[in-house]
Structures are given as structure tokens and as C-alpha cells.
N, CA, C and O atoms as CSV, one atom per row, in Angstrom:
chain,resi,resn,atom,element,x,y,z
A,1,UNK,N,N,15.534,18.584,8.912
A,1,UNK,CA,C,14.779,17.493,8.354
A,1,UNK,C,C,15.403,17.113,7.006
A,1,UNK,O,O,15.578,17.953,6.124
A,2,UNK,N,N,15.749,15.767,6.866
A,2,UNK,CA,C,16.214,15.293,5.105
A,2,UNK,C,C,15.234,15.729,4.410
A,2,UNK,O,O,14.047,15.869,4.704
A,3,UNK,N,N,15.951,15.988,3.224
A,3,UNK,CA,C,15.044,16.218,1.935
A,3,UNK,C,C,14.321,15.045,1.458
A,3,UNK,O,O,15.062,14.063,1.405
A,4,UNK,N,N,13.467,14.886,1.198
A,4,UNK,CA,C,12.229,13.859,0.970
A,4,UNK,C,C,11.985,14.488,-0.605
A,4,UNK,O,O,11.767,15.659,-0.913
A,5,UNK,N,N,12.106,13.211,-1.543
A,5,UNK,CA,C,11.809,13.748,-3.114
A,5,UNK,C,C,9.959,13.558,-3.165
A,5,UNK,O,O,9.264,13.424,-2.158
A,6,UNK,N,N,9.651,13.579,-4.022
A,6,UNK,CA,C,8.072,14.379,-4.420
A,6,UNK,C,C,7.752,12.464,-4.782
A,6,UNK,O,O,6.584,12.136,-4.570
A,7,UNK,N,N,8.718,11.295,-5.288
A,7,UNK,CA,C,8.172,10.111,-5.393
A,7,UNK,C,C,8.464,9.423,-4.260
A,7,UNK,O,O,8.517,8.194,-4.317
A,8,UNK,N,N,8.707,10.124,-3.011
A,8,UNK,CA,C,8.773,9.111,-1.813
A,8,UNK,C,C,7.543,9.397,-1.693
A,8,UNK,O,O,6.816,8.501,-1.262
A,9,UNK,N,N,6.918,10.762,-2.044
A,9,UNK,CA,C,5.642,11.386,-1.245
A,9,UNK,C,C,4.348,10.387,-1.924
A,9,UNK,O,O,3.295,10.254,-1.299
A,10,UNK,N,N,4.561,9.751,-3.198
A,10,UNK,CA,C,3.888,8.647,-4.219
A,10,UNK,C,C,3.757,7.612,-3.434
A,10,UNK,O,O,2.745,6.984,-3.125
A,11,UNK,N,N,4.912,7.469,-3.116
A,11,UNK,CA,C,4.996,5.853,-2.099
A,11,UNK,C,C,4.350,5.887,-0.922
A,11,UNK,O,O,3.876,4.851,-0.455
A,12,UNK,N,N,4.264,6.860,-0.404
A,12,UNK,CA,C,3.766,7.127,1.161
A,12,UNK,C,C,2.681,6.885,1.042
A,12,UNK,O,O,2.072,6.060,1.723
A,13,UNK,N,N,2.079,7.770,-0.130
A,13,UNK,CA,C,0.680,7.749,-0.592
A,13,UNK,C,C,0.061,6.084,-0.819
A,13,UNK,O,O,-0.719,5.255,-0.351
A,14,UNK,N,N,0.624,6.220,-1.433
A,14,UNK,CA,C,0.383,4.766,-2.020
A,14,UNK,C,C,0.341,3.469,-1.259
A,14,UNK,O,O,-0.319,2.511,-1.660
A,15,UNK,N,N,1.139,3.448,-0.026
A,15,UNK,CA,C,1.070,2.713,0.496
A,15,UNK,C,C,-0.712,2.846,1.825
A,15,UNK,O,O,-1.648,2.181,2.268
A,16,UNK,N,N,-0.278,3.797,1.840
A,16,UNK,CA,C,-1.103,4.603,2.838
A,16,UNK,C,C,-2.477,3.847,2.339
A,16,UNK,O,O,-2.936,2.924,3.012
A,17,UNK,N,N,-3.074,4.263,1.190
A,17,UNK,CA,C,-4.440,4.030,0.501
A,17,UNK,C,C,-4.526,2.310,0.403
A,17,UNK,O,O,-5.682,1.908,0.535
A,18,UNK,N,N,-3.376,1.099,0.168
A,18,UNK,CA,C,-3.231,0.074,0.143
A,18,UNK,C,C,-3.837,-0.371,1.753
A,18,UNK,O,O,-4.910,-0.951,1.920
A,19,UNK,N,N,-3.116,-0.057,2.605
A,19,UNK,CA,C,-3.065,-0.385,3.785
A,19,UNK,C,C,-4.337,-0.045,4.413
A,19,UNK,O,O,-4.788,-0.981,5.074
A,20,UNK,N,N,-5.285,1.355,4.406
A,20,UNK,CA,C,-6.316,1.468,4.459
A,20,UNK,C,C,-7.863,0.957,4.077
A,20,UNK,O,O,-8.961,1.091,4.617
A,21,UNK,N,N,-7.318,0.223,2.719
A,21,UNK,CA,C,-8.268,-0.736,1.773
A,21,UNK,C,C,-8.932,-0.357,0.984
A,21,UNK,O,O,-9.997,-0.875,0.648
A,22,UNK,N,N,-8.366,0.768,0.463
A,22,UNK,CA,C,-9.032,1.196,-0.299
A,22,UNK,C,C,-9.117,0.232,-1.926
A,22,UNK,O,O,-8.331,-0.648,-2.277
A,23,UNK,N,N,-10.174,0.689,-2.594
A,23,UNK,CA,C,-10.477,-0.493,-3.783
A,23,UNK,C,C,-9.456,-0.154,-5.223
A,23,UNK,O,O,-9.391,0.886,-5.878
A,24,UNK,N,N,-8.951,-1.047,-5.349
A,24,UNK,CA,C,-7.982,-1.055,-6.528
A,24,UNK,C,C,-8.154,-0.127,-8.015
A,24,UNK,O,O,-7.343,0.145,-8.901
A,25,UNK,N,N,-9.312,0.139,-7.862
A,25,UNK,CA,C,-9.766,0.897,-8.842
A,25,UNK,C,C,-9.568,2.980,-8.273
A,25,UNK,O,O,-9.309,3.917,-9.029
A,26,UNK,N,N,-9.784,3.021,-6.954
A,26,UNK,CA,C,-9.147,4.271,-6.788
A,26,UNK,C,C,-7.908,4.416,-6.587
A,26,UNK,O,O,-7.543,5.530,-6.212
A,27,UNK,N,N,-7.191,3.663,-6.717
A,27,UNK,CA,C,-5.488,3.465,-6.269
A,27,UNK,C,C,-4.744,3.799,-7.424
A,27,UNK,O,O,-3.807,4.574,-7.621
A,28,UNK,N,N,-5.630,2.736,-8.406
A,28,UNK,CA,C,-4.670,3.092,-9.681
A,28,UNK,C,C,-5.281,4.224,-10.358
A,28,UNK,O,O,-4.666,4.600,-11.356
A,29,UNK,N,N,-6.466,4.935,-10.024
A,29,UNK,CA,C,-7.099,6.436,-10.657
A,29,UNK,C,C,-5.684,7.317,-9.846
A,29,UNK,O,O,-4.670,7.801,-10.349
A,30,UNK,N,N,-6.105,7.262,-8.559
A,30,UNK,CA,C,-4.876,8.297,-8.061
A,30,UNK,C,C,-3.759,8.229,-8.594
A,30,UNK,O,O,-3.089,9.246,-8.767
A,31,UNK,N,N,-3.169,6.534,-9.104
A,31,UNK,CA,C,-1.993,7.367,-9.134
A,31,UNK,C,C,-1.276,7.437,-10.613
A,31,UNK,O,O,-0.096,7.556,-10.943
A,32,UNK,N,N,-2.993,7.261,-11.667
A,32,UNK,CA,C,-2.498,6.818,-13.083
A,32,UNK,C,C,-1.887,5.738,-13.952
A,32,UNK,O,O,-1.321,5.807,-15.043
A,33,UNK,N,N,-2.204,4.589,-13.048
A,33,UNK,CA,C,-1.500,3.453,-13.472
A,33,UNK,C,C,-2.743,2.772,-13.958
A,33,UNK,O,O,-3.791,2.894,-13.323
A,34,UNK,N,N,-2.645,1.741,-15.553
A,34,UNK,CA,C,-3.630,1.293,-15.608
A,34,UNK,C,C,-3.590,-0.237,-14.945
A,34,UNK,O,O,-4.478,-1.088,-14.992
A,35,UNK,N,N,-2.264,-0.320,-14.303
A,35,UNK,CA,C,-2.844,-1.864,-13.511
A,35,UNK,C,C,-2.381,-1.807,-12.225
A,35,UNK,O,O,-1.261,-1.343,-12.016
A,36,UNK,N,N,-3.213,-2.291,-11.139
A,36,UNK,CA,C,-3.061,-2.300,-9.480
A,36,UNK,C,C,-1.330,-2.940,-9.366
A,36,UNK,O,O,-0.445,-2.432,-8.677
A,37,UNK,N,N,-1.206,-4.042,-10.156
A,37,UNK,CA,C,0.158,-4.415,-10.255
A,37,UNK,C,C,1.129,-3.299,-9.950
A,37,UNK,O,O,1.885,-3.132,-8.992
A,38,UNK,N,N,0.912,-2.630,-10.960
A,38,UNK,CA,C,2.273,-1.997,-11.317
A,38,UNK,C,C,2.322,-0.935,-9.689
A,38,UNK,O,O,3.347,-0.656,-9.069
A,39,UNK,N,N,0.885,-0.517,-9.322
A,39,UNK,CA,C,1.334,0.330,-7.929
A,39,UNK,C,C,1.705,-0.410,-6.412
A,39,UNK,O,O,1.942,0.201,-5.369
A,40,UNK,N,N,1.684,-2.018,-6.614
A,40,UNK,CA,C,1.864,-2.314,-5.894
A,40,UNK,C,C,3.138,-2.925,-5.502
A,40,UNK,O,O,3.681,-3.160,-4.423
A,41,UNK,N,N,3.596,-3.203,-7.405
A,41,UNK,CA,C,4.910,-3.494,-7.533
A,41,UNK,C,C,5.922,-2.781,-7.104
A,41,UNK,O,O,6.918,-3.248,-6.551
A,42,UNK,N,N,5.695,-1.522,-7.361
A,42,UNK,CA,C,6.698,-0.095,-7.509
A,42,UNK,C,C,6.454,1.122,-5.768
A,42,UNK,O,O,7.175,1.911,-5.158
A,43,UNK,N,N,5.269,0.683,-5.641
A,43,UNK,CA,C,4.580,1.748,-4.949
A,43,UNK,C,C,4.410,1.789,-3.778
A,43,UNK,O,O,4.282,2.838,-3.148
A,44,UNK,N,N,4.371,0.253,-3.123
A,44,UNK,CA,C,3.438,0.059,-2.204
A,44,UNK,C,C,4.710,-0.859,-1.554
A,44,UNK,O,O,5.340,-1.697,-2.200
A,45,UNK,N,N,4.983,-0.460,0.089
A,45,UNK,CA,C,6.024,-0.732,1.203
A,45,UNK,C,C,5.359,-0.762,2.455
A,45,UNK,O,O,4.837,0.136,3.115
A,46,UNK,N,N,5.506,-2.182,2.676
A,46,UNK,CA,C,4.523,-3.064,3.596
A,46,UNK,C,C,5.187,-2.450,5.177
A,46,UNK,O,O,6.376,-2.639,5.437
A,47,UNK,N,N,4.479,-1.884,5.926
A,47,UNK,CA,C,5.633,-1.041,6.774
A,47,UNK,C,C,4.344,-1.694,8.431
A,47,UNK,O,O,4.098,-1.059,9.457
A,48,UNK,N,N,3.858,-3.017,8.050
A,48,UNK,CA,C,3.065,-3.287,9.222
A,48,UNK,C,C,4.157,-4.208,10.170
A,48,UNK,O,O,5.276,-4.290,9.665
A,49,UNK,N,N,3.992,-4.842,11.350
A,49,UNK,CA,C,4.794,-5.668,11.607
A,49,UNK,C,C,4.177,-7.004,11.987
A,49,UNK,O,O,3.007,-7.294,12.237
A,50,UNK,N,N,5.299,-7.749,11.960
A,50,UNK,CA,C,4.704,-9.143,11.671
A,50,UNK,C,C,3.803,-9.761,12.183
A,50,UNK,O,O,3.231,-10.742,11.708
A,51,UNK,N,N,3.501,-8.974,13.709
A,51,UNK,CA,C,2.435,-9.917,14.257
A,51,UNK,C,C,1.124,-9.312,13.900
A,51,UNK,O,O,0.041,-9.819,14.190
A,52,UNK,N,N,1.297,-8.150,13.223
A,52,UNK,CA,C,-0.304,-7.341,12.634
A,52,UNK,C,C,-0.429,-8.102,11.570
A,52,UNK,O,O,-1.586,-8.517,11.502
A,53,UNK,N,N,0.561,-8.662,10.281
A,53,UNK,CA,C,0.418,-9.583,9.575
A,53,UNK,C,C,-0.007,-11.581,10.184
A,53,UNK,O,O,-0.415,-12.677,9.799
A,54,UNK,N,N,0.231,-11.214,10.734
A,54,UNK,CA,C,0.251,-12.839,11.222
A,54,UNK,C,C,-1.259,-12.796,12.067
A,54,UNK,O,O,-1.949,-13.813,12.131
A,55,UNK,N,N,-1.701,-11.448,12.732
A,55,UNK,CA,C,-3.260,-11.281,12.968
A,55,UNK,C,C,-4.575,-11.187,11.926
A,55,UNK,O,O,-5.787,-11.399,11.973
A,56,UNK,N,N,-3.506,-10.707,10.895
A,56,UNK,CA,C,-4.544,-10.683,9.696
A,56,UNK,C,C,-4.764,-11.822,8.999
A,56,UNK,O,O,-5.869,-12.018,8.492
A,57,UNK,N,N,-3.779,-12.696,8.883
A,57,UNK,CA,C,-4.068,-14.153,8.586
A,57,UNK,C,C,-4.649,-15.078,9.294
A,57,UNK,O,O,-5.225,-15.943,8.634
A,58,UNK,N,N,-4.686,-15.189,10.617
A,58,UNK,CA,C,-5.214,-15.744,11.833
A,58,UNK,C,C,-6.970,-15.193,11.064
A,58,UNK,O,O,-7.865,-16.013,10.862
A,59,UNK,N,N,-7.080,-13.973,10.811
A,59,UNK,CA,C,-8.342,-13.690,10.764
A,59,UNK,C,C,-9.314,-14.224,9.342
A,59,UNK,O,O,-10.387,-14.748,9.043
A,60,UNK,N,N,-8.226,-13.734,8.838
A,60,UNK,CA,C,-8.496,-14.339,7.151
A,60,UNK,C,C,-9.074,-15.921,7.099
A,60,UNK,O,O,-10.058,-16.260,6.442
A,61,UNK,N,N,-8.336,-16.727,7.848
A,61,UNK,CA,C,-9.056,-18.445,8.217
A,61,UNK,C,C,-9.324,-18.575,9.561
A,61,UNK,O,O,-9.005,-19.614,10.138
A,62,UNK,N,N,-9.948,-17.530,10.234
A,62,UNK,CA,C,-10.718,-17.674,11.174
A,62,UNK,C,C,-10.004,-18.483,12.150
A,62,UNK,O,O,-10.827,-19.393,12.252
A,63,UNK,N,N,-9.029,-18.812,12.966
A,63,UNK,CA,C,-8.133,-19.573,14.030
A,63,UNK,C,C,-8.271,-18.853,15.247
A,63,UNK,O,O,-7.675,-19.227,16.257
């Protein structure tokens, strides 16, 4: 198995809790950031595929 560093394990995380929905206010407690920005800037790797995105928008305006 590759070696995996301890801030991929941040990102995993991080994305993980994004993708789940969790509320911006436990995201940035977990991971010490005082703005959702910065974990989403740095942190957070959109790993859905396009038509789960393109379902979530369909849903978002109701089509």
C-alpha cells in the first residue's frame, strides 16, 4: 500500500464531512480553521461525478 501522509488523511476528512452536510460551523471546529473558506479552499476535493452533480442541481430548481 503507498504511503498516505497524515494531511491527505485532513483532506479525506474534510471532504468526507463537506459531502455529508455537515454544518460549516463543525467543519471548521474539526479542523481549526476560523473560516469554512479556507477548508474548502485547501481541504475539500469534489470526488462526486457529474451526473450526481448535475442531479443535485436538477433538484436544487426542482426540473
Amino acid at each position: 500500500m503507498p504511503h498516505r501522509s497524515i494531511h491527505k488523511l485532513r483532506k479525506t476528512y474534510c471532504t468526507m464531512l463537506i459531502d455529508a452536510g455537515c454544518e460549516d460551523s463543525i467543519i471548521m471546529n474539526q479542523l481549526g480553521h476560523a473560516s469554512i473558506e479556507t477548508s474548502r479552499k485547501y481541504y475539500y476535493f469534489c470526488n462526486r461525478t457529474k451526473q450526481h452533480q448535475m442531479d443535485q442541481v436538477r433538484k436544487a430548481i426542482n426540473i
